[in-house]
C-alpha positions, 0 to 999 in steps of 0.5 A: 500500500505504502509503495503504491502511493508512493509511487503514485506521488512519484508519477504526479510530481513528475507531471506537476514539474512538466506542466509547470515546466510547459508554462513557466520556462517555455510560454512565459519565457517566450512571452518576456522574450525581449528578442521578439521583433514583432507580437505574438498576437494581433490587435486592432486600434479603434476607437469609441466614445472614450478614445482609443480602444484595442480589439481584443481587449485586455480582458479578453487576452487575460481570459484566453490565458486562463483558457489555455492553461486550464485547457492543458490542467485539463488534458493531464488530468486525464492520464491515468494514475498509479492508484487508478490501476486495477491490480493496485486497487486490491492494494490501497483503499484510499484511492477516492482520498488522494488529491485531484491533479488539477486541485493540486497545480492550481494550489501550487505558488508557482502556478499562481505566480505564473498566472500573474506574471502572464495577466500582468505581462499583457497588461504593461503591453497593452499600457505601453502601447495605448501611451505609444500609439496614442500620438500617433492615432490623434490625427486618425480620431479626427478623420473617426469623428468627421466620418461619424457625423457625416450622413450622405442623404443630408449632404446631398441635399445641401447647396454647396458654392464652389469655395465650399466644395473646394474646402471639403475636397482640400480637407479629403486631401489633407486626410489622405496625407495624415492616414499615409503617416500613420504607420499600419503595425507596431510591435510592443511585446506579446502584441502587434497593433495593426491600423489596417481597419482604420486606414480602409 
């Protein structure tokens, strides 16, 4: 009975180590990788009533990495344990007793830690990127604003002079100039900001 669970504990913590091995020393370290030139995830710059926005949100990336880890808890949690083997079952009761994989790596500080690490890594990217592209986005939010507010039928029915209409033709131009300048990609970290919805 002692082996067997011992045994058992042996095949856990050898796949404890490996999972959190996965996680930490090869997605987390990629993530941090300052050798990246350009993200691993492409975001969209927008914008709403508040300013500039990025889609998906940092909500949604923080989700998906809960998502993925869960999803790999999940898939080891199926492989079979030691305690679970029928010709061990005769010799240790206690199977029901012994704790679950998943309880057991959630619990872990290490685990925790790289979950942290990972949320707050999207975070400071995401920070970086809003104060990085945010200049650079200006001259677009005003072009967003006139596209807005523009409604064809109302402006078909209006009687332009042609010092009017040559105005609005100057200013189509002069958006045309300041959506060459913007750049369509920036790479910060994990993300890579692309302006190509803005600029269509």
């Amino acid at each position: 009975s002692d082996f067997v669970r011992l045994a058992d504990c042996a095949m856990i913590e050898t796949v404890v180590d490996h999972v959190l091995f996965s996680f930490v020393d090869v997605l987390l370290a990629d993530f941090t990788d300052p050798q990246h030139k350009i993200g691993l995830f492409e975001v969209a710059v927008g914008f709403d009533d508040d300013g500039m926005i990025f889609v998906p949100k940092l909500d949604d990336f923080c989700a998906m990495a809960t998502r993925l880890a869960d999803d790999v808890i999940d898939l080891v949690s199926r492989i079979p344990r030691v305690l679970d083997a029928r010709g061990c079952a005769e010799h240790c009761d206690s199977a029901a007793y012994a704790s679950k994989f998943e309880t057991l790596v959630r619990s872990l500080p290490r685990y925790r830690n790289f979950m942290n690490a990972v949320r707050a890594k999207f975070a400071d990217d995401f920070d970086v990127s809003r104060q990085h592209n945010g200049p650079n986005f200006d001259i677009v939010r005003a072009i967003y604003e006139a596209s807005r507010t523009f409604d064809p039928d109302t402006y078909r029915l209006e009687d332009d002079s042609y010092a009017t209409a040559r105005k609005e033709f100057e200013q189509l131009l002069a958006y045309q100039r300041d959506l060459e300048k913007v750049r369509t990609r920036d790479s910060v970290g994990t993300i890579e900001v692309t302006s190509r919805q803005l600029k269509q």
